[in-house]
C-alpha positions in Angstrom: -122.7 84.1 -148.6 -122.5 81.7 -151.3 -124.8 79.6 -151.9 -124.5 76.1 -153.7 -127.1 73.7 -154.7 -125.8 70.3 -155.4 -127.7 66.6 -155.6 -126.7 63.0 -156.2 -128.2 61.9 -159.2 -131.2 59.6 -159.0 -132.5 57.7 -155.8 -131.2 54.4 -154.7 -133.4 52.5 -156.3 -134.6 54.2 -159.3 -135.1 51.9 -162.3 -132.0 51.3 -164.3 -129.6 52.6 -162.6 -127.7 50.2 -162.3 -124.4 48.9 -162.9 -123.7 45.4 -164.2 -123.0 44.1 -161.1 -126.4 45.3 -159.3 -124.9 48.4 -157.7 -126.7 51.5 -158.1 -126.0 54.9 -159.3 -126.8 56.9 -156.4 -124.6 54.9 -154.5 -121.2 56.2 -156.2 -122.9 60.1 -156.7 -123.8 60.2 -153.1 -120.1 59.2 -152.1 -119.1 62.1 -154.3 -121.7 64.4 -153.1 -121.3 63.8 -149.2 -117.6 64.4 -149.7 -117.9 67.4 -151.7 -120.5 69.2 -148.8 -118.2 67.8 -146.2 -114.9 70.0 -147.8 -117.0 72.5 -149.1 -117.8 73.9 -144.9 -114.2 73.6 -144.9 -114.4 77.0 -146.1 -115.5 80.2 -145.5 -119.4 82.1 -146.1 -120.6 79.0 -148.2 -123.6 76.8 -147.5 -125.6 73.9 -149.1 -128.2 73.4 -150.7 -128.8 69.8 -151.4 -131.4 68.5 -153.7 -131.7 65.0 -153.5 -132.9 62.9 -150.6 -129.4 62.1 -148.4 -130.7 58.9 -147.6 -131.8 58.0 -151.1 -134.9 56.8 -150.0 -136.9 58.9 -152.9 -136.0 59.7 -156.0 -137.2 63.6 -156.2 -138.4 65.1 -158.8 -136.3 66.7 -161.1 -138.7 69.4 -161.1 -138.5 69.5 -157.2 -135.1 69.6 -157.7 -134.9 73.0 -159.4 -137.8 74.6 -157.6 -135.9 74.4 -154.8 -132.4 75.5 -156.2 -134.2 78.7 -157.5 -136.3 79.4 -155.0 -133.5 79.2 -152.4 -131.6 81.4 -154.8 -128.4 79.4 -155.5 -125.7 80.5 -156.9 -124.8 77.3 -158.7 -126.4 74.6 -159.1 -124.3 71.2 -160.0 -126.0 67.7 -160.4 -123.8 64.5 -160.1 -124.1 61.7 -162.0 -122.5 58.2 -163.6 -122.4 57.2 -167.1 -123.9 53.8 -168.8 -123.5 53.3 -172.1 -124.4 50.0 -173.1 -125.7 48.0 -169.6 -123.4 45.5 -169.9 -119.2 45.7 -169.5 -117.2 46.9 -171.8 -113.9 49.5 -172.5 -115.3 52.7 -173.1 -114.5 55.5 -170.4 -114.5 58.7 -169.6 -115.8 61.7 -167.1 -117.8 64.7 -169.4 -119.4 67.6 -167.9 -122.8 69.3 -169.4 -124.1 72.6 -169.5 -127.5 74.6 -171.2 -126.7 75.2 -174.8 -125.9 78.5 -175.4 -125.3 79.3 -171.8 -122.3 81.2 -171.2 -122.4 80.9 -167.6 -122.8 77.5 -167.6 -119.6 77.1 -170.2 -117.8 79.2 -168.0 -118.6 77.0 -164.9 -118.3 73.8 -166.5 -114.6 74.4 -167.4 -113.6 76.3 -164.0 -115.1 72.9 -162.5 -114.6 69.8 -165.1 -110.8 69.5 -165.0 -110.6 69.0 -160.9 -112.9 66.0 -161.4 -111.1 65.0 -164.4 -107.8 64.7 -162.5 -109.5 62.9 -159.1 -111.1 60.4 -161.5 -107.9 59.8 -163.4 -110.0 58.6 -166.3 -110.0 59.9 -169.9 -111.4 63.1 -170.1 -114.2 63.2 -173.0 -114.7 67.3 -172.4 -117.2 69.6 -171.2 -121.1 69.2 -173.2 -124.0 70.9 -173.8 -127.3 69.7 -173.6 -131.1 69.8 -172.9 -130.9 68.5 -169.9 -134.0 69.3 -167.0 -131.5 70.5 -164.6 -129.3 72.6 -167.1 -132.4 74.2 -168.6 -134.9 74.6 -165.8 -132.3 76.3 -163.7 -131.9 80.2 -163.5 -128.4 80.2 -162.1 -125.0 78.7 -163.9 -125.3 74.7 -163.8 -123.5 72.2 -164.8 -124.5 68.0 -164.7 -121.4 66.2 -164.3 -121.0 62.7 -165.6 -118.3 61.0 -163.1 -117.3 57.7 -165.0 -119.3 54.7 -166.5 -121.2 52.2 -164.3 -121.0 49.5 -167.4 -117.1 50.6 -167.9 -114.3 47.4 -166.5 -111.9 50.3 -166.3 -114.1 53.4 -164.7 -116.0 50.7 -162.4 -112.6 50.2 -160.3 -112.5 54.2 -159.7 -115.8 54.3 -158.3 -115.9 51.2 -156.3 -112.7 52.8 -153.9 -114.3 54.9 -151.8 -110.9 57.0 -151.4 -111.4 58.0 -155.2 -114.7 58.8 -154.9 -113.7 61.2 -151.4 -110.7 62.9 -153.8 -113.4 63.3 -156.3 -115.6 65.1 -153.7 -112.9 67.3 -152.4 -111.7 68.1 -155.9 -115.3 69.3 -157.1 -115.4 71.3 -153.7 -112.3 73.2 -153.7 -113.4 73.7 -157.6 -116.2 75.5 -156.6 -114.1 77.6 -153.8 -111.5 78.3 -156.4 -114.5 79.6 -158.8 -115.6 81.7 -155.9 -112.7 82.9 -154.7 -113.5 81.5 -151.3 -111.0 81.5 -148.3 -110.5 78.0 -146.0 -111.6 78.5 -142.5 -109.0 79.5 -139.9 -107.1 76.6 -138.9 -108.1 76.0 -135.7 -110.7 73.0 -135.3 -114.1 73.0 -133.6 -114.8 70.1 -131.7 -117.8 68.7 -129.8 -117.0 66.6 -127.0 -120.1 64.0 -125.2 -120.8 64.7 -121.8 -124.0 62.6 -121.2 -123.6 59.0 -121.0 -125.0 58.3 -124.2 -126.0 60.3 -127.2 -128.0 59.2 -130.0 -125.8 60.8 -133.2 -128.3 61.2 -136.6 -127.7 59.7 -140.5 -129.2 63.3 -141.6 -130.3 66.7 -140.4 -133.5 64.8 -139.4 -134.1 64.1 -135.2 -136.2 60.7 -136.2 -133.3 59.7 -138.6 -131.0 57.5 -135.6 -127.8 56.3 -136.6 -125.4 55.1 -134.0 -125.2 55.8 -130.3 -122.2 57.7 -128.6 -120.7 57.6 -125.5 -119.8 60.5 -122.7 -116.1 61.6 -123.3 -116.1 60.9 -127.0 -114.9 63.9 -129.0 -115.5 64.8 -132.6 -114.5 67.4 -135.3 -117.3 69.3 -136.0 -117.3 70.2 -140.2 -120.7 72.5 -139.9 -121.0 75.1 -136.8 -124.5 74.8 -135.1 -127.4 75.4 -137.3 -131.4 75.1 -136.2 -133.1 71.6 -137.1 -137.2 71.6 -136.2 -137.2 73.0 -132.4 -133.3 72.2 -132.1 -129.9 72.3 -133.5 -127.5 70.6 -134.6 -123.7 70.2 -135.6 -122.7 68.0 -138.6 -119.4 65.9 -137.4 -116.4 65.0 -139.7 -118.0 61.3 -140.0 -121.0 62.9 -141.8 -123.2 62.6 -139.4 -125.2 65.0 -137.0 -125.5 65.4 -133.5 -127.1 67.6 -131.2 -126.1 70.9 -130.7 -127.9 71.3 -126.7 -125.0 72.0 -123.8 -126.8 69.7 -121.8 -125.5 66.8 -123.5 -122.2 67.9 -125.8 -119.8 70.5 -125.0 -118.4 72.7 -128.0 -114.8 74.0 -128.1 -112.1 74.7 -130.6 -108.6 74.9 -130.6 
């Protein structure tokens, strides 16, 4: 099973991050990141390990960030970020990836990965990095910090405010990573989850206090993460990004 530890940069609203226009950085790397998980159970003995908050509520520590990654030990680790340069508009553009200097692994990952986002972004490409980056350094398996586009750019700010870029970007950095791997896509047929209660509460993360929208009976949806245990339940994560409940009692599971 491979494992892969990935995290939006940042938390919604950590200082400075921050676009011209107001809109913050965690924003555009969570589109990215949410896509990326989504295509990544697309495929075949991979999970996730993901090291920010999803909701963005708090920023965790970079530290925290690592700990986790290695203690869960990842295979990869990949942090996603957007650029500024200035803080205020201006022409300058471009998507770079990072690694540890002097890692080899982390070379060798950065360039299997860095092209696929380089081509979803359709920005310039200003090459693959080193540097002393927390999360490059502090990690002990190959990782990479991947710098989509700038927040401050007029041309890179159009990319990231279309939300189908941002899902192309997502996919792209996933089926890098599969493509790294040597990973397989799952069978073709779909797994489904169909309501059969009146109404179902459905869940913005893999958290039962974390409510999103309610469902009604006969609804079906494409599940994107087979039934995994959340507290003293499970759960399946649906194509939408959402969760939902895993109990018979109130969905029914079949694929075709």
């Amino acid at each position: 099973m491979v494992k892969v530890a990935i995290g939006a940069g940042h938390g919604y609203n950590t200082s400075g991050k921050r676009s011209p226009a107001g809109e913050r950085e965690w924003s555009f790397n969570n589109k990215v990141v949410t896509a990326a998980i989504k295509y990544l159970y697309e495929y075949q003995n991979v999970s996730v390990i993901r090291m920010d908050d999803p909701t963005g509520n708090t920023d965790v520590p970079l530290r925290t960030r690592t700990n986790n990654a290695n203690n869960a030990n990842a295979d990869i680790l990949v942090s996603y970020h957007h650029n500024a340069n200035t803080g205020t508009w201006g022409s300058w553009t471009g998507t770079e990836t990072y690694h540890y200097p002097g890692s080899s692994s982390g070379n060798a990952l950065a360039r299997a990965i860095h092209p696929s986002i380089v081509g979803a972004m359709g920005i310039r490409d200003r090459g693959v990095k080193s540097a002393n980056f927390h999360m490059v350094r502090e990690s002990r398996m190959p990782a990479i910090l991947i710098e989509g586009g700038f927040m401050d750019s007029t041309i890179d700010i159009k990319k990231m405010r279309d939300n189908t870029v941002m899902d192309r970007t997502g996919k792209a950095l996933a089926d890098a990573i599969a493509s790294y791997f040597g990973l397989n896509k799952k069978p073709s047929g779909n797994a489904y989850v169909e309501i059969v209660t009146d109404a179902l509460w459905t869940y913005n993360t893999a958290n039962w206090d974390d409510k999103a929208v309610i469902v009604n009976k006969g609804e079906v949806f494409t599940v994107v993460k087979d039934k995994f245990k959340v507290g003293n339940g499970y759960m399946y994560q649906i194509k939408s990004g959402l969760y939902i409940t895993a109990n018979p009692t109130y969905v029914r599971y079949y694929t075709k």
